[in-house]
C-alpha positions as CSV (number, residue, x, y, z in Angstrom):
1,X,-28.8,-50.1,49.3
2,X,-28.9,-47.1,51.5
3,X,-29.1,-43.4,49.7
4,X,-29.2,-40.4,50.8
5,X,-27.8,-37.0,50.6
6,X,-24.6,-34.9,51.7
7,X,-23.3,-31.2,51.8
8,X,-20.8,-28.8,52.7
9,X,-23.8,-26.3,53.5
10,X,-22.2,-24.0,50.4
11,X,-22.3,-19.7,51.0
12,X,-21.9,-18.7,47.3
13,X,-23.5,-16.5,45.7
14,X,-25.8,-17.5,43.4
15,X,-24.5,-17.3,39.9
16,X,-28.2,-15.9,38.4
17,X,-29.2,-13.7,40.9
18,X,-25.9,-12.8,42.9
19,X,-27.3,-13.4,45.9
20,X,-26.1,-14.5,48.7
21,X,-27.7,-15.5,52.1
22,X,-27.0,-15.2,55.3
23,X,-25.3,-17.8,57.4
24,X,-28.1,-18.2,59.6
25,X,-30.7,-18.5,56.5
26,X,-28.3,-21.1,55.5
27,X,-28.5,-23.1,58.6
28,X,-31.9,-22.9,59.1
29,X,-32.6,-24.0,55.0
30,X,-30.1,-27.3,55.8
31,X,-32.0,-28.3,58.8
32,X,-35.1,-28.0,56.5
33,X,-33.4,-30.2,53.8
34,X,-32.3,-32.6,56.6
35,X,-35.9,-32.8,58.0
36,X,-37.3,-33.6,54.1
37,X,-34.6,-36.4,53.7
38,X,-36.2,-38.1,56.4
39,X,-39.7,-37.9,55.8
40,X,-39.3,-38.9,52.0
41,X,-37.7,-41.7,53.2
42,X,-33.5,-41.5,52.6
43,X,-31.4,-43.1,54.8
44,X,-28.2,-40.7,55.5
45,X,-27.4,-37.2,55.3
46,X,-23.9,-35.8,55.6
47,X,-22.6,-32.7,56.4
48,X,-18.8,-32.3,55.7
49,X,-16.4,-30.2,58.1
50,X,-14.7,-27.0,56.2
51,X,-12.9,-23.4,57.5
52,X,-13.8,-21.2,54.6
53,X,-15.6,-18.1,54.0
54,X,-17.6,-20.3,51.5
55,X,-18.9,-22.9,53.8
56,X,-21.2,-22.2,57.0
57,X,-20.5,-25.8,58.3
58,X,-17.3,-25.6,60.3
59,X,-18.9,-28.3,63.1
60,X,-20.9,-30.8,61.5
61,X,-21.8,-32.7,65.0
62,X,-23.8,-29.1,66.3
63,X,-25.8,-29.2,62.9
64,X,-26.4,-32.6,62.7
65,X,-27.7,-32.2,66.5
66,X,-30.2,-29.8,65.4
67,X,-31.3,-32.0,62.8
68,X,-31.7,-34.6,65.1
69,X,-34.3,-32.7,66.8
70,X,-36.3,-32.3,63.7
71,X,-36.0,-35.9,62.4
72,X,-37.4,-39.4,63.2
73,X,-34.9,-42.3,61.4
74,X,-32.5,-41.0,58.8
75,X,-29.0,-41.6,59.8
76,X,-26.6,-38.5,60.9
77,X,-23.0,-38.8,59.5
78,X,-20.3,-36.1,58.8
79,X,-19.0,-35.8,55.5
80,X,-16.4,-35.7,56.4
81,X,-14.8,-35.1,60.1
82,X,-11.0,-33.8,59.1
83,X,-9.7,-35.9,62.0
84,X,-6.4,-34.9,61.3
85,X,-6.5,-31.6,62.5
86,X,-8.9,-32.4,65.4
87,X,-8.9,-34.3,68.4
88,X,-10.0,-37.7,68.6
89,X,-11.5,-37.2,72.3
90,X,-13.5,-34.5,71.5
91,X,-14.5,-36.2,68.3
92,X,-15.9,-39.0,70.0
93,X,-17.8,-36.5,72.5
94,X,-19.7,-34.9,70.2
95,X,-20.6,-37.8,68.1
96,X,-21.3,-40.1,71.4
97,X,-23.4,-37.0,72.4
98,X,-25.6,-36.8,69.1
99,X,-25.9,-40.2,68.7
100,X,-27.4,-40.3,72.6
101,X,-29.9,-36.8,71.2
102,X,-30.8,-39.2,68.4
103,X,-31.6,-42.3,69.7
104,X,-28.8,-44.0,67.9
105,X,-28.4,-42.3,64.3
106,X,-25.4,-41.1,64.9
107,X,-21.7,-41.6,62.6
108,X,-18.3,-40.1,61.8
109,X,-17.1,-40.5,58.4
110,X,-13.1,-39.6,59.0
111,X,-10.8,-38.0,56.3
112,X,-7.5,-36.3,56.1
113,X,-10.2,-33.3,54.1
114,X,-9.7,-31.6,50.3
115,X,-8.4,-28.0,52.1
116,X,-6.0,-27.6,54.3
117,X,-7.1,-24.4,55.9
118,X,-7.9,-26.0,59.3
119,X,-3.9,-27.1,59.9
120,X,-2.8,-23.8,60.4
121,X,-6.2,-22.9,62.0
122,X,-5.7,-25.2,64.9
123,X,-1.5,-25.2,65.1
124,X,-0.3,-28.3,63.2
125,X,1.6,-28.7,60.3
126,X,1.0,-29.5,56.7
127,X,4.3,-31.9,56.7
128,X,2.6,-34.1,59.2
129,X,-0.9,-34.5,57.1
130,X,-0.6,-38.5,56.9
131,X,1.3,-39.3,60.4
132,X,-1.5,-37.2,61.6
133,X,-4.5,-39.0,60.7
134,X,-2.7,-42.4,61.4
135,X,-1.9,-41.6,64.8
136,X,-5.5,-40.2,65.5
137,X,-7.8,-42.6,63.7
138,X,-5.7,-45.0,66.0
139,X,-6.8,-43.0,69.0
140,X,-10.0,-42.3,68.1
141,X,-10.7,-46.2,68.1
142,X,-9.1,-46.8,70.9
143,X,-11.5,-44.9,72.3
144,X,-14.4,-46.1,70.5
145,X,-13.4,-49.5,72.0
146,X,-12.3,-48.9,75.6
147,X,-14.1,-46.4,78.4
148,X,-11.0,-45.8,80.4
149,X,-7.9,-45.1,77.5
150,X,-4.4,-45.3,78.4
151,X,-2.7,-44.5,74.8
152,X,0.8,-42.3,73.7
153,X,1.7,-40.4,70.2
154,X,4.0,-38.0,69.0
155,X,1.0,-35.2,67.9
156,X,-0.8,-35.5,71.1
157,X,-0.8,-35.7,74.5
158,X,-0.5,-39.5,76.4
159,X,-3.8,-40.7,77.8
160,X,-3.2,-42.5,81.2
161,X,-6.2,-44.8,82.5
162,X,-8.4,-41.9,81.5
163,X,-12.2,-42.3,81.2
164,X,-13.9,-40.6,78.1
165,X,-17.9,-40.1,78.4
166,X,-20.4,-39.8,77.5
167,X,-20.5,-43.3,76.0
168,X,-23.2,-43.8,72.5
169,X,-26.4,-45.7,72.5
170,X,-24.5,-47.5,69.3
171,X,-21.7,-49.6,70.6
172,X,-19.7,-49.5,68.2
173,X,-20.3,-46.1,67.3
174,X,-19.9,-46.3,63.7
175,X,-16.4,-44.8,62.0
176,X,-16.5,-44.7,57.9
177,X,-12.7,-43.6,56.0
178,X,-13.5,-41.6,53.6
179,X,-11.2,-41.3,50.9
180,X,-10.4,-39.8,46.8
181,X,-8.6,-41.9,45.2
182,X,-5.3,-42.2,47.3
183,X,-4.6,-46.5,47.2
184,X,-2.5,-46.5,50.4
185,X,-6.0,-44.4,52.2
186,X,-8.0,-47.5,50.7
187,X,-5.9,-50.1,51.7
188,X,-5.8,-49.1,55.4
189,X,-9.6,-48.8,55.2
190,X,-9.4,-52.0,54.2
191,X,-7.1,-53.3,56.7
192,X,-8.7,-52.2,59.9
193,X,-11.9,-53.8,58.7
194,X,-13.8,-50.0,58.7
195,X,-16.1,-49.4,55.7
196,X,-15.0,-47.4,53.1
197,X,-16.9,-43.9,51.5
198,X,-15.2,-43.4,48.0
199,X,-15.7,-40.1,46.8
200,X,-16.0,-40.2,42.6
201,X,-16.0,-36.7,41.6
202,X,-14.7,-36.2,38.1
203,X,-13.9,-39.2,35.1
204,X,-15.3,-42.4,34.9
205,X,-16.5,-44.3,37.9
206,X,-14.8,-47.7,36.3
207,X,-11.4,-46.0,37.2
208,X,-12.1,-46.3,40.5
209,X,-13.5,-49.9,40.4
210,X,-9.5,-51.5,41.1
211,X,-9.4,-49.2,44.0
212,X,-12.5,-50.8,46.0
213,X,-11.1,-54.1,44.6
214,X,-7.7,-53.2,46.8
215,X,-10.0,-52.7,49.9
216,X,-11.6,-55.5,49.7
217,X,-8.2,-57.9,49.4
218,X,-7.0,-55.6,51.9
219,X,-9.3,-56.1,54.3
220,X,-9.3,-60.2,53.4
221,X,-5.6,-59.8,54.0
222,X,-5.8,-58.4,57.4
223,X,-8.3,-61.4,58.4
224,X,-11.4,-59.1,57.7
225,X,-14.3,-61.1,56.3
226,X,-15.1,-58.3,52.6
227,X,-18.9,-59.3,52.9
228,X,-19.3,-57.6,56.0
229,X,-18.2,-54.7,55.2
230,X,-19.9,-51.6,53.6
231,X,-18.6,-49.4,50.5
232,X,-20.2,-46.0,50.0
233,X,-20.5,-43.9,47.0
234,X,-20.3,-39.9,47.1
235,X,-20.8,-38.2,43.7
236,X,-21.6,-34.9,42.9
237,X,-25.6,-35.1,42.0
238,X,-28.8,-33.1,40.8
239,X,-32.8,-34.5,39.6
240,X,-35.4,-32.2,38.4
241,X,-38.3,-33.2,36.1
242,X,-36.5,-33.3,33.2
243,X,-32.9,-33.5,32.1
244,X,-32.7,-30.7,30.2
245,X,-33.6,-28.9,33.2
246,X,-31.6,-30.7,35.7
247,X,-28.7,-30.0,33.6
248,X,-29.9,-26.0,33.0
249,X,-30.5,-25.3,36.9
250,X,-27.0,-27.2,38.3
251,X,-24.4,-26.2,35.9
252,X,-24.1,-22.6,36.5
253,X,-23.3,-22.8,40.3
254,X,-21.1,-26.4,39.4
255,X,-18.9,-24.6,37.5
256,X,-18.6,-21.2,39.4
257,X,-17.4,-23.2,42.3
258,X,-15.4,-26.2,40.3
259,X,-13.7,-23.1,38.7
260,X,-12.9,-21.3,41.1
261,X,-11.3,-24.7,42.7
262,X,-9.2,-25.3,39.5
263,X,-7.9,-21.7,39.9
264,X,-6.8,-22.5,43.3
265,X,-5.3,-26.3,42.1
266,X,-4.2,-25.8,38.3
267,X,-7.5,-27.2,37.1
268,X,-8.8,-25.5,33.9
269,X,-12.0,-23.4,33.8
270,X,-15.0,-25.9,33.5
271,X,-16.6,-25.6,30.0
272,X,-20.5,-27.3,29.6
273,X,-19.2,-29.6,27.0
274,X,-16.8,-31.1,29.7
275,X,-20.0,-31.5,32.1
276,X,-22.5,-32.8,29.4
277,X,-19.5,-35.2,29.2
278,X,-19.3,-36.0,33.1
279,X,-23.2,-36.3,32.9
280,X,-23.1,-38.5,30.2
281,X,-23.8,-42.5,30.6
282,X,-20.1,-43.6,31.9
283,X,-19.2,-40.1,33.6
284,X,-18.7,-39.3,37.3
285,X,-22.1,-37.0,37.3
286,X,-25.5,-37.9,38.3
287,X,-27.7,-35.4,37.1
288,X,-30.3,-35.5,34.9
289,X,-34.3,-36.7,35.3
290,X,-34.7,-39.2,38.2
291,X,-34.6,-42.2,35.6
292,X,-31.0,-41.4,34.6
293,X,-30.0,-41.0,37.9
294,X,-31.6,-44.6,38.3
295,X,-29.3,-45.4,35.6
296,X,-26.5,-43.6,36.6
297,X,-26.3,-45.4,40.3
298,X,-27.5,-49.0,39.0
299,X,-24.0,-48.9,36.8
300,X,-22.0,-48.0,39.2
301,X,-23.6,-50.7,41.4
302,X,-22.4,-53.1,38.6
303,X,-18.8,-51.6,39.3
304,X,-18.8,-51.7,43.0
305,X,-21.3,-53.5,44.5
306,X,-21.5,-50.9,47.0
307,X,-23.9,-50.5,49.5
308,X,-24.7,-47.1,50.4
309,X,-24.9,-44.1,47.5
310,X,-25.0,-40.2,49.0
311,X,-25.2,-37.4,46.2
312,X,-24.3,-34.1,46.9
313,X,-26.6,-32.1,45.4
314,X,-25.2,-28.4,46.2
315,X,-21.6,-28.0,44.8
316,X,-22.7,-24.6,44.3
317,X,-25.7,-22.2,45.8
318,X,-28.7,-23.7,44.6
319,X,-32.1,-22.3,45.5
320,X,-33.5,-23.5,48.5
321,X,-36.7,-24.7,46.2
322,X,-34.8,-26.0,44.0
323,X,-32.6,-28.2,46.6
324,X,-35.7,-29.6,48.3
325,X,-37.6,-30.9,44.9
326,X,-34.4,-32.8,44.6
327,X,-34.1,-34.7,47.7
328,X,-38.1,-35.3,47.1
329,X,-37.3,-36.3,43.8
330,X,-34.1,-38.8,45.3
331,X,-36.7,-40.3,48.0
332,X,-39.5,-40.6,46.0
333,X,-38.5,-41.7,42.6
334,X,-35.0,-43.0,42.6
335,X,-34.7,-44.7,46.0
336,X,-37.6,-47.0,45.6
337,X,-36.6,-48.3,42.2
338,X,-32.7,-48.7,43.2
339,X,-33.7,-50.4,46.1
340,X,-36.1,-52.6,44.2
341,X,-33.3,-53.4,41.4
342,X,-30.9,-54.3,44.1
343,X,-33.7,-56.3,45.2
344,X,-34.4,-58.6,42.5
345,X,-30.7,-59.2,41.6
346,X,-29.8,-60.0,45.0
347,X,-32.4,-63.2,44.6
348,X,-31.4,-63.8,41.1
């Protein structure tokens, strides 16, 4: 199994100190974090795309560039792209371009996004959320498969015979879906044979177990062989040297921002009770000591028989410290057991 880590590169303040950092502290604390991943071993880190005051990552591909600089094998993915309100050429530019600076680490992980600031942002309209990401995902591996693109749409403008460069050292450059929850998101995952990123977030991961079931039929449906292709993880995440103190150091910035987020969506205020009980055995959260984390991803593996698992560590401002002992914690202690689990059942 793959692991590794994502973020949105979070600006909060932080809920002890009220601090808040500058975006360029921020930037420069991510490449860090992205530089550590790779030398402790991980395999992917992901930086999604978002237009809010409270994000510093509105271009993923620029940061992940920089990081590519800094680092030797770890795989560079967004987390996501929000393909809908972009464009598909320029997309494949800027990833084709830092998979090229990378020497061939480079992937998109497409979505339709959790916020919708970036329709209005860039002039298109909430009604067309779904036709929109159909209609460019379509482009987008159009383009993927063919140099010279003729190719026509209602939300953009016709391509004619037209050449897009530069091309990627990975042919093909790899495109994940990346979806909540939505079956019809799955199935199409699923049906154009492109692996599937399944972002758990709150419940029970089993709830979710019917929905990569879907894919998989899906994508045996539309002549796809399941085997061959991946399923990824995302959850929500944290490891310190104790549980107690994982659960202490995360909560406070989890629920400041998953608060403010249910005032914003009709979501109740989030109580600790309620995230002892999404920490516990059988809920969505993976925090705790590194040996419950173990725990927490060799169940879901039961469930999904996934193989990739990122954890996003920073839902909230976390310190800097603080982040870094985690992803050393992730690379050191996890990842070598999980893989070695995987490992012996895989020969059982």
């Amino acid at each position: 199994m793959e692991l590794g880590v994502y973020t949105f590169g979070e600006l909060t303040q932080d809920p002890t100190t009220g601090h808040l950092l500058s975006p360029a502290r921020r930037l420069r604390d991510l490449v860090e974090e992205v530089e550590l991943a790779d030398q402790v071993g991980l395999d992917v880190f992901g930086l999604g795309e978002h237009h809010r005051p409270d994000y510093v990552v509105s271009a993923p591909a620029i940061v992940l560039a920089a990081a590519a600089e800094r680092t030797k094998r770890i795989r560079l993915t967004s987390a996501v792209t929000v393909l809908s309100s972009d464009d598909p050429v320029r997309v494949f530019q800027d990833f084709a371009t830092l998979d090229l600076l990378s020497g061939g680490r480079a992937e998109i992980m497409a979505g339709r996004g959790s916020f919708i600031e970036s329709f209005p942002l860039f002039g298109y309209d909430l009604d067309d959320y779904d036709a929109l990401f159909a209609e460019k995902l379509d482009l987008l591996l159009k383009i993927r498969s063919e140099e010279r693109v003729s190719w026509s749409g209602r939300h953009r403008a016709a391509l004619a015979d037209q050449p897009v460069y530069p091309r990627p050292v990975q042919d093909p450059l790899p495109v994940w879906i990346a979806v909540g929850g939505t079956p019809q998101s799955v199935v199409r995952a699923g049906a154009l044979g492109l692996p599937l990123a399944l972002g758990i977030i709150g419940g029970q991961p089993e709830r979710f177990a019917p929905l990569v079931s879907l894919y998989r039929e899906a994508a045996s449906r539309a002549g796809h062989d399941p085997k061959s292709l991946k399923v990824g993880i995302n959850t929500h995440a944290y490891i310190a040297d104790t549980s107690q103190q994982a659960a202490d150091e995360f909560f406070p910035a989890y629920a400041q921002v998953m608060t403010k987020l249910g005032r914003e969506r009709g979501w109740p205020p989030t109580t600790r009770p309620q995230f002892e009980a999404l920490r516990g055995p059988r809920g969505a959260l993976a925090v705790g000591s590194a040996q419950e984390v173990i725990d927490k991803i060799m169940l879901q593996y039961e469930l999904f028989r996934h193989d990739r698992y990122l954890a996003q560590f920073s839902v909230g401002t976390l310190p800097h410290g603080q982040i870094m002992h985690a992803i050393e914690l992730l690379g050191t202690k996890v990842a070598p057991v999980v893989r070695a689990e995987i490992a012996g059942k895989a020969t059982v």
